[in-house]
Phi, psi and omega in degrees: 000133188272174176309309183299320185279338199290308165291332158302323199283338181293321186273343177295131162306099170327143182218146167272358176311164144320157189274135184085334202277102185324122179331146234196044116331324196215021172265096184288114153276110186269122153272170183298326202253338219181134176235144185244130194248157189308116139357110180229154146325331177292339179265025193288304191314296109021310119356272176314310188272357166269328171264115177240176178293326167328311184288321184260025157291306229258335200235172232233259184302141197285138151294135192307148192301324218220149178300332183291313193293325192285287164337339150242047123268354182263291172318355151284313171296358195276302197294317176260358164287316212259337157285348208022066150286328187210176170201128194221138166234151189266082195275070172329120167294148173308301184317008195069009168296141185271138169258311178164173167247138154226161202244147180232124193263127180239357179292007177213216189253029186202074166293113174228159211236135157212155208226153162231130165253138187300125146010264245269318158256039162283130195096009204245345187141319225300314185296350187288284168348308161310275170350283168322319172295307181310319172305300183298334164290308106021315170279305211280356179211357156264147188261016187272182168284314185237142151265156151274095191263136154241159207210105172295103160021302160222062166237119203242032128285321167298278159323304191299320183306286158343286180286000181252337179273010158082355174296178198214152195244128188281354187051007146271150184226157185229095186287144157074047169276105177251154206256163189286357171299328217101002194256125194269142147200217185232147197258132165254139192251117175303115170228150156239152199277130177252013194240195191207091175285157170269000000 
C-alpha cells in the first residue's frame, strides 16, 4: 500500500458494515407484518403526505414544503445509501399501504437507527416491528455491538417502545437540542444490544 492509500484510508470515515458487504441498495426486508423496501423516488409521495408536522415534533427534519424537496431528500438518501453510510427503508403492509420509515445511519462505529410511523398507523404494532427489523438487519450486517437511540425526553411512546425492545438508557443527555421546526428540548440516549448475547 503506497503513502496516498495509506492516507485515503486515514481520511475515509469509518463504517461499521461487515467487511464485503455489497451496496444495500436492493436489499428487500420481510417483517411479519409489513415489508421494507430501500427508499426510492417511487416512495415520494408517500412520504411526503406521511411526515407531516405532528410526526416530526419529536425528530430533528423538519417535513419537506413541497414534493420535488421530498424527492431530493430522498436521492440524497439514496446517495448515502450507495456510499453505504446509511440504509433507508420505505415500510408498507403487503396490500401497498405506506406505514412509515426508518433510516440506519452507519457512517462511523456508533450506528443509529431512527424510525416514524404515519398518524393514521400508529397503535398497531408497527413500531415494534420496525424496531426488530432493523435490529435484526443490524446483526446480519453491522460488526458493532450496540445501536444508539436518541430519544426526546417527552415523546414517552417512543420510550416505552424502546425499554420494551429491552434498550437501556445510558444516562446522557443532549440538553437545548432544537429540531429545524424550532422546537428546542432535551434528547435521551438510548443503546441496544446488536448481538444475540448467550
Amino acid at each position: 500500500m503506497n503513502a496516498l492509500s495509506r492516507m485515503e484510508q486515514r481520511l475515509r470515515p469509518a463504517s461499521c458494515l461487515r467487511r464485503g458487504n455489497v451496496c444495500l441498495l436492493n436489499t428487500v426486508l420481510d417483517g411479519k407484518n409489513l415489508i421494507f423496501f430501500p427508499v426510492s423516488a417511487g416512495h415520494a409521495y408517500d412520504i411526503h403526505n406521511g411526515y407531516t408536522d405532528e410526526i416530526a415534533r419529536f425528530l430533528y427534519a423538519q417535513p419537506c414544503e413541497t414534493l420535488a424537496k421530498t424527492q431530493e431528500r430522498i436521492k440524497h438518501a439514496r446517495s448515502l445509501m450507495f456510499e453505504k453510510k446509511r440504509s433507508t427503508f420505505a415500510a408498507y403492509k403487503p396490500n401497498n399501504v405506506f406505514v412509515g420509515c426508518v433510516d440506519l445511519r452507519h457512517e462511523n462505529l456508533h450506528p443509529r437507527p431512527v424510525f416514524w410511523v404515519c398518524k393514521e398507523q400508529q397503535r398497531k404494532g408497527y413500531g415494534t416491528e420496525i424496531l426488530n427489523a432493523i435490529l435484526a438487519y443490524g446483526r446480519k450486517h453491522l460488526t458493532t455491538d450496540f445501536l444508539q437511540l436518541k430519544v426526546s425526553k417527552d415523546d414517552i411512546a417512543s420510550i416505552a417502545l424502546l425499554k420494551k425492545a429491552g434498550a437501556k438508557e445510558t444516562g446522557a443527555r443532549f440538553v437545548d437540542v432544537t429540531n429545524e421546526l424550532g422546537i428546542t428540548g432535551t434528547l435521551l440516549l438510548f443503546r441496544l444490544l446488536n448481538k444475540v448475547t448467550q
